[in-house]
RODO-2510 file (C-alpha; in nm, 4 decimals, decimal comma):
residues 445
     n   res          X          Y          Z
     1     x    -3,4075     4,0709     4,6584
     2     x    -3,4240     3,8403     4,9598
     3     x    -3,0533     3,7835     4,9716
     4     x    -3,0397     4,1946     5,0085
     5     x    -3,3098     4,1513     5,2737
     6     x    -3,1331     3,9628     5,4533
     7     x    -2,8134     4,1130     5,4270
     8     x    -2,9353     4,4574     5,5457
     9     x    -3,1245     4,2550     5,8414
    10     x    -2,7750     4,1451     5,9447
    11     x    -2,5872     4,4432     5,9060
    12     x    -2,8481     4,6216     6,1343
    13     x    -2,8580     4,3536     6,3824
    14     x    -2,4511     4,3321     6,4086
    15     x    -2,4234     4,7144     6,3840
    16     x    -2,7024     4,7174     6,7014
    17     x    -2,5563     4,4453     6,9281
    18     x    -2,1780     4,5753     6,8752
    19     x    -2,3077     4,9479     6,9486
    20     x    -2,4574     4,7943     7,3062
    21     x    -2,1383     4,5528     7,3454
    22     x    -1,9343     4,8947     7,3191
    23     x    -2,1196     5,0744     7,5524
    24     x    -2,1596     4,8077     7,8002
    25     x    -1,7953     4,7343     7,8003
    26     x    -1,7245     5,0903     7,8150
    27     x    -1,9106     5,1123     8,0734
    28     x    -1,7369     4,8304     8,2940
    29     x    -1,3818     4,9234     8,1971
    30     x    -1,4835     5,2496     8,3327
    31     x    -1,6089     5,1524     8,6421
    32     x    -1,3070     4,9170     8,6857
    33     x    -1,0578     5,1872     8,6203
    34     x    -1,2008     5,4155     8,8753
    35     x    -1,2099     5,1921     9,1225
    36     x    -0,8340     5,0696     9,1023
    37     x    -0,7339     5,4483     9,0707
    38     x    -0,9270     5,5147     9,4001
    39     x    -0,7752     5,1755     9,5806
    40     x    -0,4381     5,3286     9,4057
    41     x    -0,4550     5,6717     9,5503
    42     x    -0,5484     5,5713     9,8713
    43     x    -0,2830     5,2963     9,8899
    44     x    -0,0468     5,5908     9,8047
    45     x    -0,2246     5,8340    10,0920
    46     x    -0,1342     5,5176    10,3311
    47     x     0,2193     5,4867    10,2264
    48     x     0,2943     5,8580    10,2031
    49     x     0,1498     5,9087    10,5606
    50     x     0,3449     5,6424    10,7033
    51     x     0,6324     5,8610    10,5604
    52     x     0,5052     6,1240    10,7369
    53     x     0,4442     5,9737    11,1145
    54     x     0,6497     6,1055    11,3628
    55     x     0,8291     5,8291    11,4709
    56     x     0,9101     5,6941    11,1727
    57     x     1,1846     5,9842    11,1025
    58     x     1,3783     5,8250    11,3820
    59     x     1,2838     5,4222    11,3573
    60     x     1,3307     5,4335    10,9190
    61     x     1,6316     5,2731    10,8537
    62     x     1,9253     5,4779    10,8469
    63     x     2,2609     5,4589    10,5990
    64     x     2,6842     5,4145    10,8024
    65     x     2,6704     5,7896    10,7922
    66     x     2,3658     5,7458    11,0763
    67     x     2,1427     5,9767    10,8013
    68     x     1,8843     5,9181    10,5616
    69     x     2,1003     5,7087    10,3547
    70     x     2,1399     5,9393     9,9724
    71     x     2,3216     5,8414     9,6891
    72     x     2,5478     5,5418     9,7051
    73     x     2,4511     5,4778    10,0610
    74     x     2,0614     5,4071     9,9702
    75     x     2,1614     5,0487     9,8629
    76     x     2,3345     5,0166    10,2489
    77     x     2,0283     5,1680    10,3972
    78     x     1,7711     4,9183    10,2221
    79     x     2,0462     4,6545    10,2751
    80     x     2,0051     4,7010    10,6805
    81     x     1,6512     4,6371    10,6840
    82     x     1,5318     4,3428    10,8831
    83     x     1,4240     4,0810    10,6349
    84     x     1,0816     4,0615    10,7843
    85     x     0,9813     4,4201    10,6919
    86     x     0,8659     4,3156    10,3085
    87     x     0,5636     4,2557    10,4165
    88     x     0,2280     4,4848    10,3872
    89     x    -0,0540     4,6731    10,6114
    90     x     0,1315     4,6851    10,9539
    91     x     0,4261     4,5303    10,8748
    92     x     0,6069     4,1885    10,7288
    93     x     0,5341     3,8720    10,8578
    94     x     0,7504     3,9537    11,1484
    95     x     0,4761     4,2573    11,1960
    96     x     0,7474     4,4938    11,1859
    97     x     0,5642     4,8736    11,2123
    98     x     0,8525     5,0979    11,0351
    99     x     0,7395     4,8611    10,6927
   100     x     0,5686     5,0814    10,4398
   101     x     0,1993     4,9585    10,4681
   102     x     0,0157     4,7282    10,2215
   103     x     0,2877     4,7658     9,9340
   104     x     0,5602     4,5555     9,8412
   105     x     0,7590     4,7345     9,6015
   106     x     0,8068     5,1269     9,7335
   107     x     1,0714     5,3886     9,7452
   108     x     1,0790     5,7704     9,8544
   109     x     1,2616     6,0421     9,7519
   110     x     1,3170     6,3678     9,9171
   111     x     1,4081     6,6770     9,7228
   112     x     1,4520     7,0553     9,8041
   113     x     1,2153     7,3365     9,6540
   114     x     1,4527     7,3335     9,3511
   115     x     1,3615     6,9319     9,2929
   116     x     1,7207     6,8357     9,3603
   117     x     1,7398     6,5041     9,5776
   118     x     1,8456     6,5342     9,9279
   119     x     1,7337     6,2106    10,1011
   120     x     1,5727     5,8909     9,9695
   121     x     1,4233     5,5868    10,1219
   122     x     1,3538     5,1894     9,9704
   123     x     1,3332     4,8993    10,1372
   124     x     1,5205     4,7531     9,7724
   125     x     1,8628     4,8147     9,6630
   126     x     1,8125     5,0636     9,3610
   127     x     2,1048     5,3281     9,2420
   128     x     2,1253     5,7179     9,2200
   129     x     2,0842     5,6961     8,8483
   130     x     1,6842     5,4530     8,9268
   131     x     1,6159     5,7516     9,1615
   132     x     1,6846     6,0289     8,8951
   133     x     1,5147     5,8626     8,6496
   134     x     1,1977     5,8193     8,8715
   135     x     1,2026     6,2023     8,9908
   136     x     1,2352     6,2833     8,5708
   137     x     0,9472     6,1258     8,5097
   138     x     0,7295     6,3177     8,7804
   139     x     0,5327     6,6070     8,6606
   140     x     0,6925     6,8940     8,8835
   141     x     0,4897     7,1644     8,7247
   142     x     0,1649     7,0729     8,8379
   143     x    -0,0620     7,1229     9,1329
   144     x     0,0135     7,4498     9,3685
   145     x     0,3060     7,4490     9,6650
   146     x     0,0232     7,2885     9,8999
   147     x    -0,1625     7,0577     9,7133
   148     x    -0,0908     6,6984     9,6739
   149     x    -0,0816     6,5562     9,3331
   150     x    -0,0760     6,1960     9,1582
   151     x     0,0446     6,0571     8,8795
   152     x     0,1901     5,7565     8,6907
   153     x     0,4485     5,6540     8,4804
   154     x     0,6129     5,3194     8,3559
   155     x     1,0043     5,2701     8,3784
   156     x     1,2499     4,9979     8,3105
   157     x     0,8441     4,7961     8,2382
   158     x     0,7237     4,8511     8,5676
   159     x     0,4496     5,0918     8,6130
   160     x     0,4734     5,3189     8,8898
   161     x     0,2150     5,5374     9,0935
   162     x     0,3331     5,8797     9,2862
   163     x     0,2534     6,1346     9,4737
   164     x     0,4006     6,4542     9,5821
   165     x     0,3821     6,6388     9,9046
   166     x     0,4937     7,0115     9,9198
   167     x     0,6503     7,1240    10,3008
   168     x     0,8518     7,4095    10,3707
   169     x     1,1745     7,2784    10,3042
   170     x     1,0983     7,1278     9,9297
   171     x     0,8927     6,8070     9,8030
   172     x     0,8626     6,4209     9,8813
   173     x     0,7492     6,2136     9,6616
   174     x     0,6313     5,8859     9,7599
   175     x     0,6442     5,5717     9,4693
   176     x     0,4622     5,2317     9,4848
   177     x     0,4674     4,9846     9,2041
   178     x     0,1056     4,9447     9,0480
   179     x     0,2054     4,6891     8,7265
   180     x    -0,0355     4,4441     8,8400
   181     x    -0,3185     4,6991     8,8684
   182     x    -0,2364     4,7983     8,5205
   183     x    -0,2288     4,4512     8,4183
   184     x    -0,5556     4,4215     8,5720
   185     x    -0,7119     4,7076     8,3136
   186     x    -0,4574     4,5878     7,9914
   187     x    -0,6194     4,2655     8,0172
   188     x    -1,0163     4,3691     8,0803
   189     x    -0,9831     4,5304     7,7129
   190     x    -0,7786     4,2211     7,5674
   191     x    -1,0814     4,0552     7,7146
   192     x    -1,2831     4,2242     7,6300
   193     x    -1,1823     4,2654     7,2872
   194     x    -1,1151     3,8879     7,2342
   195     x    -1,4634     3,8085     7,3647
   196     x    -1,6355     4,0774     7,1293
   197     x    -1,4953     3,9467     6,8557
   198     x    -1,5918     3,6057     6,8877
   199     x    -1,9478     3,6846     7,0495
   200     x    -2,0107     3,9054     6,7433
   201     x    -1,8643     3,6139     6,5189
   202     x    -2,1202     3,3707     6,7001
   203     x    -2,4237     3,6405     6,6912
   204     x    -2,3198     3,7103     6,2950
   205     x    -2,3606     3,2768     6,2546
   206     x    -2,7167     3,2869     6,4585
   207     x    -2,8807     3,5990     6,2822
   208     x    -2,7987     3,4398     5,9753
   209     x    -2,9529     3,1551     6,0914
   210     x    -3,2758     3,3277     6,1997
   211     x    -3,2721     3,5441     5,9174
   212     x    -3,2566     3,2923     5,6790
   213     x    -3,5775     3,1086     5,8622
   214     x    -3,7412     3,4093     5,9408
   215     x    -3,7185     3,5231     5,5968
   216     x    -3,8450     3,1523     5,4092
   217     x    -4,1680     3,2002     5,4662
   218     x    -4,1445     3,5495     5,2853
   219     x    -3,9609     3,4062     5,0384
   220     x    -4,2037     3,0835     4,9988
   221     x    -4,5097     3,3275     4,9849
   222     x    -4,4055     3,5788     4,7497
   223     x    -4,3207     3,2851     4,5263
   224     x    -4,7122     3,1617     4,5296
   225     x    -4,7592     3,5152     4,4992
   226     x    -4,6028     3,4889     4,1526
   227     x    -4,6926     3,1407     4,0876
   228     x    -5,0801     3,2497     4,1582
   229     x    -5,0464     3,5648     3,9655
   230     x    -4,8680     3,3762     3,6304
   231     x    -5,1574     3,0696     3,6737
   232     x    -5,4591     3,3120     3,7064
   233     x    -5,3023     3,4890     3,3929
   234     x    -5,3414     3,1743     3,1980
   235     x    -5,6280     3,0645     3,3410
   236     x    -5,7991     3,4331     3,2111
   237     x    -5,5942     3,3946     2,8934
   238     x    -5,7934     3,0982     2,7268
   239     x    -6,1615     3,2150     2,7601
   240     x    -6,0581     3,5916     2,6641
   241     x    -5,8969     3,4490     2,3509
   242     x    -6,2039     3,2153     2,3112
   243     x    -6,4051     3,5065     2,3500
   244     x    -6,1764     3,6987     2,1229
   245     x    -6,2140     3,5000     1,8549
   246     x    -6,5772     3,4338     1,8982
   247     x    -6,6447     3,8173     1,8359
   248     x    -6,4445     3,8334     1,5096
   249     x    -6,5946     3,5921     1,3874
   250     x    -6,9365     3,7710     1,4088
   251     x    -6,8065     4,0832     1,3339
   252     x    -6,6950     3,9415     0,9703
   253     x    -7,0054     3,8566     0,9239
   254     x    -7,2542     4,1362     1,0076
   255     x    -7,5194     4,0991     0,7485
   256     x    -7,6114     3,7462     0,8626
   257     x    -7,8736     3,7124     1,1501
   258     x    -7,8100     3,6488     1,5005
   259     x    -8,0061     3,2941     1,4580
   260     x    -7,7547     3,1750     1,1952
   261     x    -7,4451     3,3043     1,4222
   262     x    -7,5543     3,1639     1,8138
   263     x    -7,3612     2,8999     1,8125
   264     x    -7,0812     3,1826     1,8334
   265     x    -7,2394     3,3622     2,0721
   266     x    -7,3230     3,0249     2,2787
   267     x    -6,9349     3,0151     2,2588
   268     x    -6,8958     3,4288     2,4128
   269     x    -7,1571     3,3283     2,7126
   270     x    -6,9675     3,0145     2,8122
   271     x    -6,6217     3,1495     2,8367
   272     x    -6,8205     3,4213     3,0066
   273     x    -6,9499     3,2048     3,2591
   274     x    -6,6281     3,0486     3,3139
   275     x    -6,4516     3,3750     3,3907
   276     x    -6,7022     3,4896     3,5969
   277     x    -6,7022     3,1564     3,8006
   278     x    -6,3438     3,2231     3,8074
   279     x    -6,3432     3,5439     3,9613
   280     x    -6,6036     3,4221     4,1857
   281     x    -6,3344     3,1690     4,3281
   282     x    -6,0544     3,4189     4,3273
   283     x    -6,2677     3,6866     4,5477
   284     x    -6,3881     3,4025     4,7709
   285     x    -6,0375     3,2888     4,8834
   286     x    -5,9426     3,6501     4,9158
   287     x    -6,2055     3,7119     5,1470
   288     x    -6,1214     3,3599     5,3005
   289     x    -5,7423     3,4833     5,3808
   290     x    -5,8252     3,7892     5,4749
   291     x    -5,8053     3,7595     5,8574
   292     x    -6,0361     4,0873     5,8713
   293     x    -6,3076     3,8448     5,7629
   294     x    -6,5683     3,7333     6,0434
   295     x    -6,7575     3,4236     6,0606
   296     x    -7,0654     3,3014     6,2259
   297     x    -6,9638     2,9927     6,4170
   298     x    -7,1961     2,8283     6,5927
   299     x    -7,2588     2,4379     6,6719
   300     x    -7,4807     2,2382     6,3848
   301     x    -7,5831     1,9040     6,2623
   302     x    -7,3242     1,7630     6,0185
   303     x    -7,4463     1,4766     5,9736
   304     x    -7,7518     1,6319     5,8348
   305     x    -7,5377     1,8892     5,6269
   306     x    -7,3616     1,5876     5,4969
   307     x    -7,6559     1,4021     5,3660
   308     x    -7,8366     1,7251     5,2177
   309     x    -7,5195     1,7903     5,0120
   310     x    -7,5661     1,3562     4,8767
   311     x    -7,9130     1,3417     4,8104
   312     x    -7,9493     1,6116     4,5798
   313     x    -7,6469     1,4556     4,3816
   314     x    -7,8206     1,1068     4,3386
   315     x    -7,9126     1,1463     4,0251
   316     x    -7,6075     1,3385     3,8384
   317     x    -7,3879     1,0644     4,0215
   318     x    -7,6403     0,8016     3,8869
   319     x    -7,6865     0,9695     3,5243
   320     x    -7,2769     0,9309     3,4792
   321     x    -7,3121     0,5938     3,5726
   322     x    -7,1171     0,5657     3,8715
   323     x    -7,2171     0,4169     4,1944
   324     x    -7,2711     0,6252     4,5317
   325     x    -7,2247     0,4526     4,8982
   326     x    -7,2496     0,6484     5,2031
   327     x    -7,2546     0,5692     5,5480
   328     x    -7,3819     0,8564     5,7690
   329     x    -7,3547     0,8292     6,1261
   330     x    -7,6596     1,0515     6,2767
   331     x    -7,6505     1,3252     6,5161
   332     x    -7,2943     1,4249     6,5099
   333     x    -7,2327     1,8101     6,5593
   334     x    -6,9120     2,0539     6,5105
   335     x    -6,9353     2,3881     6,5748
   336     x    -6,8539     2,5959     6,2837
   337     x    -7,0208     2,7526     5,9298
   338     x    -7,2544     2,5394     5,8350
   339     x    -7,3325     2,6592     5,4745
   340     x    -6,9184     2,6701     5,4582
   341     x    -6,8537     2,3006     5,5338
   342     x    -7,1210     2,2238     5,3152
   343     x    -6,9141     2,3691     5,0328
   344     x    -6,6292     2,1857     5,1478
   345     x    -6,8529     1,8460     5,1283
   346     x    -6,9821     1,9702     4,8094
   347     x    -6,6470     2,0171     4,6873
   348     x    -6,4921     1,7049     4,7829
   349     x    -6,7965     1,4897     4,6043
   350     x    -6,8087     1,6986     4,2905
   351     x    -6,4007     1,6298     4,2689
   352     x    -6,4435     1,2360     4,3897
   353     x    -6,7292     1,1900     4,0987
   354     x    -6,5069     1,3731     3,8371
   355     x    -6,2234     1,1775     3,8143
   356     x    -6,4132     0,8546     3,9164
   357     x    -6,3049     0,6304     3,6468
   358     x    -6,5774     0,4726     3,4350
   359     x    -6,8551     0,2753     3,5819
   360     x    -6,6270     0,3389     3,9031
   361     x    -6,7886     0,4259     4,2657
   362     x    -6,7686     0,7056     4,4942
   363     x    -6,7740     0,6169     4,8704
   364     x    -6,8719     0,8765     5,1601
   365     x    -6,8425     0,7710     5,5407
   366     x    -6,8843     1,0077     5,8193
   367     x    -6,8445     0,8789     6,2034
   368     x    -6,7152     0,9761     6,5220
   369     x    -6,3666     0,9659     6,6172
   370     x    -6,2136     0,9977     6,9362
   371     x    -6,3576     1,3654     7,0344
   372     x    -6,3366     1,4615     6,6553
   373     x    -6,5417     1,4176     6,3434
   374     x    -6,3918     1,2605     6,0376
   375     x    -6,5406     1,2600     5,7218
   376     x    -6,3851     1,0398     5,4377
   377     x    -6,4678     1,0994     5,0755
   378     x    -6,3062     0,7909     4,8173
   379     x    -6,3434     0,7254     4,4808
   380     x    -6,2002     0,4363     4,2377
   381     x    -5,9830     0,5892     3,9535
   382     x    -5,6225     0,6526     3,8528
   383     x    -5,5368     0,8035     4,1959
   384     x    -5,2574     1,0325     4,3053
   385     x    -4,9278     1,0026     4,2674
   386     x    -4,7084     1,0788     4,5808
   387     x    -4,5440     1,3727     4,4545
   388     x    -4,8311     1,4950     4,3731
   389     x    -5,0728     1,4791     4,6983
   390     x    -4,8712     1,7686     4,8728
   391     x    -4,9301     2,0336     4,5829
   392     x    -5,3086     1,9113     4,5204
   393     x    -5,4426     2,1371     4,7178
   394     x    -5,2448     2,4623     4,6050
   395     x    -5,4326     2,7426     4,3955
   396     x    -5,4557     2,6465     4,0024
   397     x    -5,2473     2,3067     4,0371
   398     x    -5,3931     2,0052     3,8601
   399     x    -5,1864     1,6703     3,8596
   400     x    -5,3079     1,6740     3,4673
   401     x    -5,3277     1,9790     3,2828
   402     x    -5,4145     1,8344     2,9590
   403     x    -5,7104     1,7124     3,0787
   404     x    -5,8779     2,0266     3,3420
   405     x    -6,0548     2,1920     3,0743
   406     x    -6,2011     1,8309     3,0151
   407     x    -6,3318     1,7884     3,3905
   408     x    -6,4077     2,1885     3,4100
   409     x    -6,3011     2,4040     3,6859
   410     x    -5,9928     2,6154     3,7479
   411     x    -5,8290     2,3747     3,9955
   412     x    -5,9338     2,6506     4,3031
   413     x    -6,2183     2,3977     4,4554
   414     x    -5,9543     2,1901     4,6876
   415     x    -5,7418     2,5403     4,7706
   416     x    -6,0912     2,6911     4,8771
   417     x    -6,2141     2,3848     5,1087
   418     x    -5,8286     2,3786     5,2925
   419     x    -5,9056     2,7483     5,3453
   420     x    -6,2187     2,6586     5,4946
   421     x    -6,1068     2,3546     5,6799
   422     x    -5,8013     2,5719     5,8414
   423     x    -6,0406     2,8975     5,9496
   424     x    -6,2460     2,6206     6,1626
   425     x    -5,8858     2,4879     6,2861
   426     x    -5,9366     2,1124     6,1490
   427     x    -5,7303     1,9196     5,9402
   428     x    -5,7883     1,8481     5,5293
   429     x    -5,5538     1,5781     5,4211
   430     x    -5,5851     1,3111     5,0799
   431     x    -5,4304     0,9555     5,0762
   432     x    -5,4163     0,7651     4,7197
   433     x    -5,2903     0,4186     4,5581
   434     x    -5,1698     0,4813     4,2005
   435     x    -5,4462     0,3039     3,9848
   436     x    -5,6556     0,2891     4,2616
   437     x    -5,8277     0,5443     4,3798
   438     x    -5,7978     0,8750     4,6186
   439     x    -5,9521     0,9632     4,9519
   440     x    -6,0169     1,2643     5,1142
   441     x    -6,0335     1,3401     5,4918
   442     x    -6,1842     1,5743     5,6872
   443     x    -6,1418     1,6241     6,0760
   444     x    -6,3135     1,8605     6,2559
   445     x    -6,4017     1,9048     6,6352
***
């Protein structure tokens, strides 16, 4: 059930975070595109009106024939270009101004209205058949005979940007190389995918993490849950079969009189009592856990509490032949419950004088420490073993359970005082030496 839990906790937590990685990449790659298409086009606007100036058409470099070189004589009309005018915005480094601005790599082709070539232009040496190819791969059937219009294409693995200006006499079409910008946006989704992938990998390795913590102390509670449930079952099981038993046993014998059968009915009441003191325990540490439950804190006397809890207990202590030592320091206050703590004390002496070994002594000691209060209830006996004094205080456990019906009780008296102890934020902790003897502290503030 848990393992399911937690599976469908990580399926909608991956499913989530890769939904907002999507979008949020999306989202960039779209912003990035647009903004290299709008550098693009205006890069293109730049080189096709330098194309356009007026003196260009008699400073552009010109083929033997003294034309715009076409065909074979484009490679001698880039070949008389100054070496200098490679260079960008304005010109080369030799800030020649006939050099197609900003861009490198860039060509122009001329063409009638019928798209047939009639002049071309590059500052590179490229053949009739590069040209062709180029003007192929531009979309002649779109936009109107006025309108400029841009496209893209990639040839020989170079991608190319265009645009095409209608005039009177036909079309030119002006080309700059854009494979970097391309490269640009091929590698924001490699990156983008490569990074996704391993941030989702990493997120997948930390929800599990979390889940797997977050989940424990679901996991941990709904075992007590069942552990509680099974040991309340077979706490309820012995007295109802006493009980049980108890009643057929008088119902086989109906004629007799209830004098000569109250031992059995002695029996019924006892196991009666038990279970109802049992229930009594069960509803009190419900109400304890609920967090609905209010308190009346306020600050009291507990050293007084303390000794009104021992004095009354003189005697049962003394009748099972045990000795009692207390050392009570006066006037020391907490704020809290005081009928509640005095359960707690109650608690802790009635468990200290139960498993007090014979003729063994019970030892109570309460005193002032540091800004707290610590009381300390010890006894002499068999003590605790180790593995043991984490578990005492959980609901039904006993360290013996051959012997709990022996001392009485249900093994709820140490779960109820922690419950108490933790709703006035102190601290309920035991310490024991095997053969020994146990003690119990208290600290409150």
């Amino acid at each position: 059930m848990f393992k399911k839990l937690r599976n469908r906790f990580l399926i909608v937590n991956l499913v989530s975070i890769s939904i907002m990685m999507l979008v949020a990449f999306a989202t960039i790659y779209t912003i990035t595109y647009q903004n290299v298409q709008r550098e693009t086009n205006m890069e293109l606007y730049k080189v096709s009106d330098f194309y356009h100036s007026p003196y260009n058409s008699s400073k552009m470099p010109r083929g033997e024939d003294g034309g715009m070189g076409t065909g074979a004589g484009t490679g001698s009309s880039s070949e008389s270009l100054p070496s200098d005018a490679m260079g960008g915005a304005n010109g080369g480094p030799g800030g020649d101004p006939n050099s197609p601005p900003a861009r490198s790599v860039s060509f122009m082709i001329k063409t009638d209205s019928q798209w047939q070539i009639t002049d071309t232009h590059s500052r590179f040496d490229m053949d009739d058949a590069f040209y062709t190819e180029a003007l192929q791969k531009v979309d002649q059937n779109k936009g109107g005979d006025s309108e400029r219009q841009t496209g893209q294409f990639a040839l020989d693995g170079t991608d190319w940007a265009y645009v095409v200006d209608p005039s009177s006499e036909g079309h030119m079409v002006v080309f700059i190389d854009v494979t970097a910008q391309q490269g640009i946006l091929t590698n924001l989704i490699y990156t983008f995918a490569v990074v996704g992938l391993v941030m989702l990998i990493v997120i997948y390795f930390l929800s599990r993490y979390f889940a797997n913590r977050s989940i424990a102390p679901v996991r941990e509670a709904f075992e007590k849950q069942k552990q509680f449930i099974g040991d309340a079952s077979h706490e309820l099981k012995t007295p109802l079969a006493i009980i049980n038993t108890n009643a057929d046993v008088l119902l086989a014998n109906q004629e007799d009189t209830i004098a000569n059968q109250a031992k059995w009915l002695h029996y019924i009441k006892s196991e009666t009592e038990r279970m109802t003191g049992l229930t009594n325990d069960l509803l009190y540490l419900t109400q304890m856990d609920d967090s609905r439950s209010t308190m009346i804190h306020a600050k009291f006397n507990i050293s007084d509490a303390v000794e009104s809890i021992i004095l009354p207990m003189e005697a049962v202590i003394f009748e099972k032949n045990i000795s009692l030592d207390y050392n009570i320091e006066p006037n020391l206050t907490v704020h809290g419950n005081s009928e509640q703590i005095k359960q707690v004390i109650l608690i802790l002496l009635d468990n200290a004088v139960k498993y007090s070994g014979p003729k063994g002594s019970v030892n109570v000691t309460l005193q002032k420490q540091n800004n707290d209060v610590m009381l300390a209830v010890s006894n002499t006996g068999e003590g605790i073993a180790p593995e043991h004094l984490d578990r005492i205080f959980d609901r039904f456990y006993r360290t013996d359970s051959s012997r709990a019906r022996k001392h009485g009780g249900h093994g709820l008296g140490l779960a109820i005082a922690r419950s108490i102890v933790a709703q006035h934020k102190g601290e309920l902790y035991a310490r024991s030496v095997v053969g020994e003897g146990a003690t119990f502290y208290v600290q409150l503030s």
